[in-house]
N, C-alpha and C positions, 0 to 999 in steps of 0.2 A: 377386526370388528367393523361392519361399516356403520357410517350413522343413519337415523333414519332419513334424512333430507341433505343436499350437496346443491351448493352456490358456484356457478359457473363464470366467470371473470371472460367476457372478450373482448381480446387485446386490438381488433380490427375499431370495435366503437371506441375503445376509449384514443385509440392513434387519431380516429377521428374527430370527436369531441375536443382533444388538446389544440389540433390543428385549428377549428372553430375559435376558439379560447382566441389562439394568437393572433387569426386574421382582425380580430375586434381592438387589439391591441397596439401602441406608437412602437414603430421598430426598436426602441431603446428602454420598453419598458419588460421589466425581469418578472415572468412568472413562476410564482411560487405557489406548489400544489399543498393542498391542504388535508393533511390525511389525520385530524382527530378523529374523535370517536372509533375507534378501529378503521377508519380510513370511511365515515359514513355507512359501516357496516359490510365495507368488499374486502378487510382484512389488511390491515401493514404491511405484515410481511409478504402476502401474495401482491400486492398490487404496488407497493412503491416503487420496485424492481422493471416494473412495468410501463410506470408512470417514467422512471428514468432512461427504458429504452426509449422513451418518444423525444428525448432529449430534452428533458426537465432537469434539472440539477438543483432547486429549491425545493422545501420539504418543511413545512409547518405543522407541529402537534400542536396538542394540548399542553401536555405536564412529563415530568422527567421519565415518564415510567413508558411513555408512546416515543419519544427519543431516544431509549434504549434499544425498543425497537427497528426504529427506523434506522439505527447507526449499523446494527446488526448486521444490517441485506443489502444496504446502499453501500457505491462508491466512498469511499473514504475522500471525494472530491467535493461532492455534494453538501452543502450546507443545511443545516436542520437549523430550526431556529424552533423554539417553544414559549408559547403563546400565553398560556397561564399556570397552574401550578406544579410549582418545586418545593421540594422539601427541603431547609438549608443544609441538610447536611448531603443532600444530592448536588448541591451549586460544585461543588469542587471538582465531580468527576464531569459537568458539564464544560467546567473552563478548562479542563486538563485534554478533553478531546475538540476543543474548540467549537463545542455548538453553542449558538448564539441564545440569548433569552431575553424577552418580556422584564424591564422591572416598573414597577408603579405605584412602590413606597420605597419612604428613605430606610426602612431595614431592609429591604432586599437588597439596596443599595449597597447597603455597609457591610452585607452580607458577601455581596461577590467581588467585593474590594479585599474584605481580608481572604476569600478563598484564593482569589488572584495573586495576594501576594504570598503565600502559603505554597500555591502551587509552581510560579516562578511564573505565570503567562499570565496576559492580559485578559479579564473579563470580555467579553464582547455582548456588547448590552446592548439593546432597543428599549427607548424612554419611551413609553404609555401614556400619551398625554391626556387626561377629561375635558372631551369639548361637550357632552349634554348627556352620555348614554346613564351617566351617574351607577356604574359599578365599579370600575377598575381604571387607574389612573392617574397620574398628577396635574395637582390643581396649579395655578399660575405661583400661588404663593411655595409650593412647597417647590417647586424649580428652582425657584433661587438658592436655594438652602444644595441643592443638586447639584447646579453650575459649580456650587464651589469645591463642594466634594470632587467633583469629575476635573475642573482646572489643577487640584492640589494632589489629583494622584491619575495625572495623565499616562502613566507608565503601565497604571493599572489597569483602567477603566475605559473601555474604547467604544464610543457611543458610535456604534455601528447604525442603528437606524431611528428615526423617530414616527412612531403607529399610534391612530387611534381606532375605533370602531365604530361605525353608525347603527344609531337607533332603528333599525327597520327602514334601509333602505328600499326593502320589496315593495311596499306600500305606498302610494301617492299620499296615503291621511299622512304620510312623515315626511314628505316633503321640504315644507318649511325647516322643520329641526334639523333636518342634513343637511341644509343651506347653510344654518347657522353654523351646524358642525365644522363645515369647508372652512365656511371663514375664520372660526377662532381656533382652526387648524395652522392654516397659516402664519394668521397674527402672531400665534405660538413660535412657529418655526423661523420667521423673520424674529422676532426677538430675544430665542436661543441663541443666533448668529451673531446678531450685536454682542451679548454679553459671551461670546468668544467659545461658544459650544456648534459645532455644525456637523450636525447627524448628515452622512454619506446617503443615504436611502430615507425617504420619505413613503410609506406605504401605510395606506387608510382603507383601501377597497376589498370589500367581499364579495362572492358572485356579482349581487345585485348589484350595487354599486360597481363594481365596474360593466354592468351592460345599461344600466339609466343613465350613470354619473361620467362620461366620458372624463372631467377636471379631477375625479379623482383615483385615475390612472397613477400619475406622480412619476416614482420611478421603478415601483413594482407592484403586483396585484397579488392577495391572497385570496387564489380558489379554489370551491371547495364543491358544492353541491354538483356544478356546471362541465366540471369533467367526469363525471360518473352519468350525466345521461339527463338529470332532471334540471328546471328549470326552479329556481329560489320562489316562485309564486307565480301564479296566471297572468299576473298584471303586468309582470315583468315578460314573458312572452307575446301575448296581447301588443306593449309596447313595443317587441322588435320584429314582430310580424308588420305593425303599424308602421313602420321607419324603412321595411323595404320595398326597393322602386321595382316591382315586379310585382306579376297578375298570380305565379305560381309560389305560393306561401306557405311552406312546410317548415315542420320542425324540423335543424339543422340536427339537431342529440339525436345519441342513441345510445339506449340503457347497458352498460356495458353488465351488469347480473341481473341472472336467470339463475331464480330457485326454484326447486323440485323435490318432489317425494314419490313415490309410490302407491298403490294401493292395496290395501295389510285384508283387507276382508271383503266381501260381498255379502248385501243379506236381503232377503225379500221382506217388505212387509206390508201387512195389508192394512185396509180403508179402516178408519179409525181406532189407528193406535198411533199414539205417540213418542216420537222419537227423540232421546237422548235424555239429559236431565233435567227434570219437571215437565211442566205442561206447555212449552213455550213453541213446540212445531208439534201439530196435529196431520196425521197422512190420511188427505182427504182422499183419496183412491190408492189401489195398492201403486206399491213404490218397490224399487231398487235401491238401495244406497251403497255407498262404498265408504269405509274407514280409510281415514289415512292417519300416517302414526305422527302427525306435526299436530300442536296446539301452546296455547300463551306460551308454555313454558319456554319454545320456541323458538318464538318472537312472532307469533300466530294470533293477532291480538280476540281477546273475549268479546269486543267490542262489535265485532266482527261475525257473529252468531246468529245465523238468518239471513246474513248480509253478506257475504262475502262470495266471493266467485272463484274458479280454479280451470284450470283448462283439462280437458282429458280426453284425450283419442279428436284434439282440433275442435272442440266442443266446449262451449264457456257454460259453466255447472255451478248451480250452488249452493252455498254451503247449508246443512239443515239443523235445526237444535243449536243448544248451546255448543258453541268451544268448549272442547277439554284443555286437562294440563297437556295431557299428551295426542290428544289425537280429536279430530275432527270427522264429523261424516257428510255425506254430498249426493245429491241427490244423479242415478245416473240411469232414470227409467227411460230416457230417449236416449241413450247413447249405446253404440253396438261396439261389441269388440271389445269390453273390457274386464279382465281376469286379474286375478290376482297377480300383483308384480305391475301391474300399466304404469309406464311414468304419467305421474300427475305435473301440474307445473304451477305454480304457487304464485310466483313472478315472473312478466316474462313470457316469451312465443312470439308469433308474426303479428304483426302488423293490424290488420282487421279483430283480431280474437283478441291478442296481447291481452295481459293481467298487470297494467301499471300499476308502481307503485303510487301514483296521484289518484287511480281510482279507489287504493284503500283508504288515501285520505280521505276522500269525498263521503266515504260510508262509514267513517270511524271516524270524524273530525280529529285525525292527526297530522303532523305535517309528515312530508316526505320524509323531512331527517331523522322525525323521532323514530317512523316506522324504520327505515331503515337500520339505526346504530341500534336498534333494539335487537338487532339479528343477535344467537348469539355466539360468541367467540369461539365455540368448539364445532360449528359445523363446518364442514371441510370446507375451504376452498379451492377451487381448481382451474387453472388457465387454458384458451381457446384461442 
């Protein structure tokens, strides 16, 4: 059975994109690719495989259930490390296959000290420090209480790295806060070292931050948005268009998906009738429109209803009436050539026409990411 729409993966932009990533990067600093949310919506298991021909060998999820994943398809050389949640009774098959993990209270703590010793292998932990984002984290005082647990069961517990997260690095209004961050990042990690704890890997940087915050490189970057194609925010490309010594100023990204559908129907209709549900698009002359069978259900947002654009036969069309669950119409009285079956293209196409995903933000004030992870997880993926 096929689906109604297919997300095409190509492996030329992201080989590119990675390369970008590194050139921005100290020779000795380890990138780790960031594939939660279904990999930002280009799918784990198609794209980490992919991700690790370009010679990536780090691999950051979310929660135990996106690490199963990724253990799946990847080298068994490849380090997975998981970022936030586990269930405790998942910590065991975590330490038993050695992927690393996020803890940021003393029960997780305790949690993967008795899995460790249960399983006969050492935990491999990353301490979660709170320098301001105020969700996820330990505070100064609850370290101490850490240091001792981790000095009294060294055998068990192997504080592989120490992470935090910035408040909204994309943003200049955040600024200051991720100043402070940096600093009581450090103060942190210099004072773990006194009292006889020293995490091997220091890693604080997400996209943005590692293309604003050069200091907070450290010894490894987790990225995520930046090898799929898009940029973490305007400001933050604005900023590295501004920083190059050259007249020719182009985006270095390229969107590695292209989604597509078809078109399910043709209909004519004529000067004042209204099309689709309620009264919200009037056909002020007659029209053509075409059904395509994607809507919210999708990840086609409703938001988007009047508003949205689609490519068809090289031609930027758009969308008319509400969003349905399942299907959307589009207006195609100037376009020639299109029959039932035309590929439509949802996301995605050349360069001039292209359907970014930044332009559905603009018309649906969503970000890139939400649009994207909103894809959803049974429409095929496929590589290029």
């Amino acid at each position: 059975m096929h689906s109604t729409s297919t997300i095409v993966l190509n492996s030329e932009a992201l080989k590119s994109n990675i390369e970008f990533i590194r050139s921005r990067l100290g020779e000795n600093v380890r990138l780790s690719s960031v594939v939660k949310g279904n990999a930002y919506g280009h799918g784990i298991e198609t794209i980490a495989p992919m991700i690790e021909k370009c010679g990536v060998d780090h691999f950051s999820v979310f929660s135990a259930d996106e690490a199963y994943k990724a253990h799946k398809v990847l080298n068994k050389k490849c380090t997975i490390l998981v970022m936030g949640a586990v269930y405790n009774h998942d910590v065991e098959w975590l330490v038993e296959q050695g992927i690393e993990f996020f803890i940021f209270d003393m029960e997780r703590a305790q949690v993967a000290l008795d899995a460790a010793k249960k399983v006969g292998k050492p935990a491999i932990i990353h301490i979660e420090v709170e320098t301001g984002m105020n969700r996820t984290g330990f505070t100064r005082s609850e370290l101490e209480q850490l240091v001792g647990l981790i000095k009294e069961n060294s055998q068990h517990l192997k504080p592989q790295g120490l992470c935090t997260h910035y408040a909204g690095a994309e943003s200049i209004a955040n600024h200051v806060r991720v100043q402070k961050q940096i600093k009581k990042f450090n103060k942190t990690y210099e004072w773990l070292k006194k009292n006889g704890v020293t995490p091997e890997v220091r890693h604080t940087a997400c996209s943005a931050a590692a293309m604003a915050y050069p200091k907070t490189h450290m010894d490894m970057v987790r990225v995520g948005i930046l090898q799929y194609g898009y940029w973490p925010s305007k400001e933050i490309f604005i900023d590295y268009l501004g920083k190059l010594k050259t007249e020719h100023k182009i985006d270095p990204l390229r969107r590695v998906i292209t989604w597509s559908s078809y078109v399910m129907g043709i209909k004519v209709v004529k000067a004042g009738e209204f099309i689709g549900y309620g009264t919200s698009y009037l056909a002020q002359q007659n029209m053509i429109i075409a059904t395509i069978p994607v809507g919210y259900a999708h990840g086609y947002s409703r938001v988007l209803s009047n508003q949205g654009r689609v490519l068809i036969n090289g031609r930027r069309v758009g969308v008319i009436g509400t969003v349905n669950m399942n299907m959307m119409m589009v207006d195609i009285t100037d376009v020639t050539g299109v029959s039932k079956g035309t590929e439509v293209t949802l996301i995605g196409g050349h360069e001039e026409t292209a359907i970014s995903v930044a332009s559905f933000g603009e018309l649906s004030n969503q970000l890139n990411y939400e649009l994207l992870t909103r894809l959803p997880h049974d429409i095929p993926r496929i590589t290029e």
